[in-house]
C-alpha positions as CSV (number, residue, x, y, z in Angstrom):
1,X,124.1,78.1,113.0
2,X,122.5,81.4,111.3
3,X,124.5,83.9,110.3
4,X,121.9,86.3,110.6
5,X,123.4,87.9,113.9
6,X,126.5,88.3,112.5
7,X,125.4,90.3,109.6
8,X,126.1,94.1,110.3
9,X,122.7,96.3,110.6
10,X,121.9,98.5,108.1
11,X,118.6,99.8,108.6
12,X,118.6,103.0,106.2
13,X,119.7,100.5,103.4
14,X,117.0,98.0,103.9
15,X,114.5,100.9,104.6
16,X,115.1,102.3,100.9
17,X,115.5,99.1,99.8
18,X,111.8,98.5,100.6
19,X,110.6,101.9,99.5
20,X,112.3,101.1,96.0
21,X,110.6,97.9,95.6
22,X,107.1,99.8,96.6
23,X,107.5,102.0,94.1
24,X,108.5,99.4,91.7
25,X,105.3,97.7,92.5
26,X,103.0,100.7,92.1
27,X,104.7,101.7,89.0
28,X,104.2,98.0,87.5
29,X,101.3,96.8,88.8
30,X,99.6,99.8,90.7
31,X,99.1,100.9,93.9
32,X,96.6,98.0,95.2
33,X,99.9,95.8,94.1
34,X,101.6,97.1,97.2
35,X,100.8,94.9,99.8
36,X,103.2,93.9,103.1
37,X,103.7,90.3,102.1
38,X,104.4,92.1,98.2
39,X,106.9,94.2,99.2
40,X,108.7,91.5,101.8
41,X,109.1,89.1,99.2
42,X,109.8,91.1,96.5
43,X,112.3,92.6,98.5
44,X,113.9,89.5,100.4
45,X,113.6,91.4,103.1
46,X,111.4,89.4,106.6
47,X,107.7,90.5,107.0
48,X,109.9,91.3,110.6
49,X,112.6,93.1,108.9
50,X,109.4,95.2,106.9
51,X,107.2,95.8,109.6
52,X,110.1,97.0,111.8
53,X,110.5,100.1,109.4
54,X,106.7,100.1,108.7
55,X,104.1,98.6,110.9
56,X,101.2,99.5,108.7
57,X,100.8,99.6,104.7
58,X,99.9,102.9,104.8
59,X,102.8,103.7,106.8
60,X,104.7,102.5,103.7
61,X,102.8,104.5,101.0
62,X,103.2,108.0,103.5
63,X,106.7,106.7,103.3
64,X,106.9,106.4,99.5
65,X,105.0,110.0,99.1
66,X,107.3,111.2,101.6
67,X,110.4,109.6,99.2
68,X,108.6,111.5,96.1
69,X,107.8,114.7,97.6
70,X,111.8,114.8,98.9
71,X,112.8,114.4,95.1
72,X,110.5,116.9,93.8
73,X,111.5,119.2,96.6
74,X,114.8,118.6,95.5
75,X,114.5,119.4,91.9
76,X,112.3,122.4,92.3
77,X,115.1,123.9,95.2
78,X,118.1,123.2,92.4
79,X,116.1,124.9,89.7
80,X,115.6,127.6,92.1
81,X,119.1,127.9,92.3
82,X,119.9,128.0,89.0
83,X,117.4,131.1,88.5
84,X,118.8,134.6,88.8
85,X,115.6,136.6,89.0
86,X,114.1,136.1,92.5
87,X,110.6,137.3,91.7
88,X,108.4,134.0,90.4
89,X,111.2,132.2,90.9
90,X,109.2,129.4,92.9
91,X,106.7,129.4,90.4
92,X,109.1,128.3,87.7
93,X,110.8,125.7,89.1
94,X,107.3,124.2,90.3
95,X,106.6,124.7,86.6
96,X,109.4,123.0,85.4
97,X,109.7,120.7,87.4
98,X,106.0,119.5,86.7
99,X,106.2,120.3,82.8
100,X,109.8,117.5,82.8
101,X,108.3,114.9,84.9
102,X,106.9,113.1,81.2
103,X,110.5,113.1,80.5
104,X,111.6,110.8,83.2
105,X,108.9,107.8,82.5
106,X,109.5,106.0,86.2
107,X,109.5,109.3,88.0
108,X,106.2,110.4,85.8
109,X,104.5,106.5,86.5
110,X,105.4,107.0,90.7
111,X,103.6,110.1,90.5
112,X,101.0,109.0,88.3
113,X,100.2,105.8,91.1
114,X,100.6,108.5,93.9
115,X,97.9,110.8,92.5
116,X,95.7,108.5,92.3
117,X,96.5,107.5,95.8
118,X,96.5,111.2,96.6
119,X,92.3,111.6,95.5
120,X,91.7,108.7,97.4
121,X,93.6,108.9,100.7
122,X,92.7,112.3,102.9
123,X,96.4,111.7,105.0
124,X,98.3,112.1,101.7
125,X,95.9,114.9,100.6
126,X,96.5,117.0,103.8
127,X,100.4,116.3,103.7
128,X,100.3,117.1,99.8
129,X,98.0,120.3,101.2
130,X,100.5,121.3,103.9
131,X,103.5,121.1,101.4
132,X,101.6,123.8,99.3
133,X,100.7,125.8,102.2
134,X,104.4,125.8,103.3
135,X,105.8,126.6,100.0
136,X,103.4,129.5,99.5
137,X,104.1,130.9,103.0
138,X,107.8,130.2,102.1
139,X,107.8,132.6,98.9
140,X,105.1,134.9,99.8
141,X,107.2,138.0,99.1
142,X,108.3,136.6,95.4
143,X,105.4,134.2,94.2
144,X,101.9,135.9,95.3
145,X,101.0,137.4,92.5
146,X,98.2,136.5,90.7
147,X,100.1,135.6,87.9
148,X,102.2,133.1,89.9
149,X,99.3,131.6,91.0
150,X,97.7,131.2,87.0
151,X,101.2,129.3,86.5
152,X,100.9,127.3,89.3
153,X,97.3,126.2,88.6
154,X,98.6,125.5,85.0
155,X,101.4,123.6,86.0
156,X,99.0,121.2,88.1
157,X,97.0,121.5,84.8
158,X,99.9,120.3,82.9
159,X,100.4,117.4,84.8
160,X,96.7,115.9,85.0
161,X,96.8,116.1,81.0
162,X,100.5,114.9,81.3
163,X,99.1,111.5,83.5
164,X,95.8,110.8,81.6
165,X,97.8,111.2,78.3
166,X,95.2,114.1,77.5
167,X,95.5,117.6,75.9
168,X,99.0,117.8,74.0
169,X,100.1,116.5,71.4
170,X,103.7,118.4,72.3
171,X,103.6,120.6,69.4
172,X,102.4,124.0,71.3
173,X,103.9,122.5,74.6
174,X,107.3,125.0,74.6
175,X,105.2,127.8,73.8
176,X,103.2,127.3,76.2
177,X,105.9,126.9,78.5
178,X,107.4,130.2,77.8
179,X,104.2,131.8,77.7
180,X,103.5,131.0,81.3
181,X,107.0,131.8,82.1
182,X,106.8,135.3,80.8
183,X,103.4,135.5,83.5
184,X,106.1,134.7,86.5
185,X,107.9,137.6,85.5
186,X,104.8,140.0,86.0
């Protein structure tokens, strides 16, 4: 007789349990690593129990960008917190939190796999689009200037030489930092 009844449900569990292991995959092998039957065995979770929480593979990879853009929302809003001057204030913590991503190498690889999925994939582009778009709307009154939007532009500069390895040798990279920081402040 299975036991499989008997087990108690935990759906949110198994859910992150198969968005960790689809990360895992992109990370290691890349993006066209994550397939359904990848991710179910890798995960000893059914093909059932996967499809259940995502019909589609590109259900699973909005999934996983949604999982990534949560985190980086997260790390942006508790730098913005820790940031006493309100004007820019966005600006930095997008800054920051772009500039540290090369020093957390699984969270830098996810993103690196997701940007590539991001050029490639108009859904993902017009979420990633509408995250902007609500962001800028969000700090219109602190983070319109022009300068705020040179730091953005750098920031997303920053992390396309960050991914391709391109750019920096680190040397200049706190001064340019703190340069771009003192443009937030204008």
């Amino acid at each position: 007789m299975s036991l499989a009844h008997h087990r108690r449900k935990q759906p949110l569990v198994v859910r992150q349990q198969l968005l960790d292991v689809a990360a895992r995959l992109t990370m290691e092998l890349g993006m066209s690593a994550v397939t359904l039957d990848a991710v179910s065995g890798a995960s000893g979770v059914s093909k059932g129990g996967l499809l259940h929480h995502f019909p589609t593979k590109n259900a699973l990879l909005d999934a996983l960008f949604e999982s990534l853009l949560d985190r980086f929302d997260a790390d942006i809003n508790e730098r913005m917190r820790e940031d006493a001057l309100p004007h820019g204030r966005f600006s930095r913590a997008y800054l920051h939190a772009v500039a540290n991503l090369r020093e957390n190498p699984d969270e830098s690889a996810h993103w690196a796999q997701i940007t590539v999925a991001l050029l490639a994939e108009p859904r993902l582009r017009q979420r990633w689009r509408a995250w902007i778009q609500e962001r800028t709307e969000e700090y219109v009154g602190t983070d319109s200037s022009l300068e705020a939007q040179i730091v953005r532009f750098a920031a997303d500069g920053i992390w396309l030489a960050d991914m391709l390895g391109s750019h920096d040798d680190g040397s200049d990279r706190p001064a340019l930092i703190a340069r771009l920081v003192e443009l937030t402040n204008k």
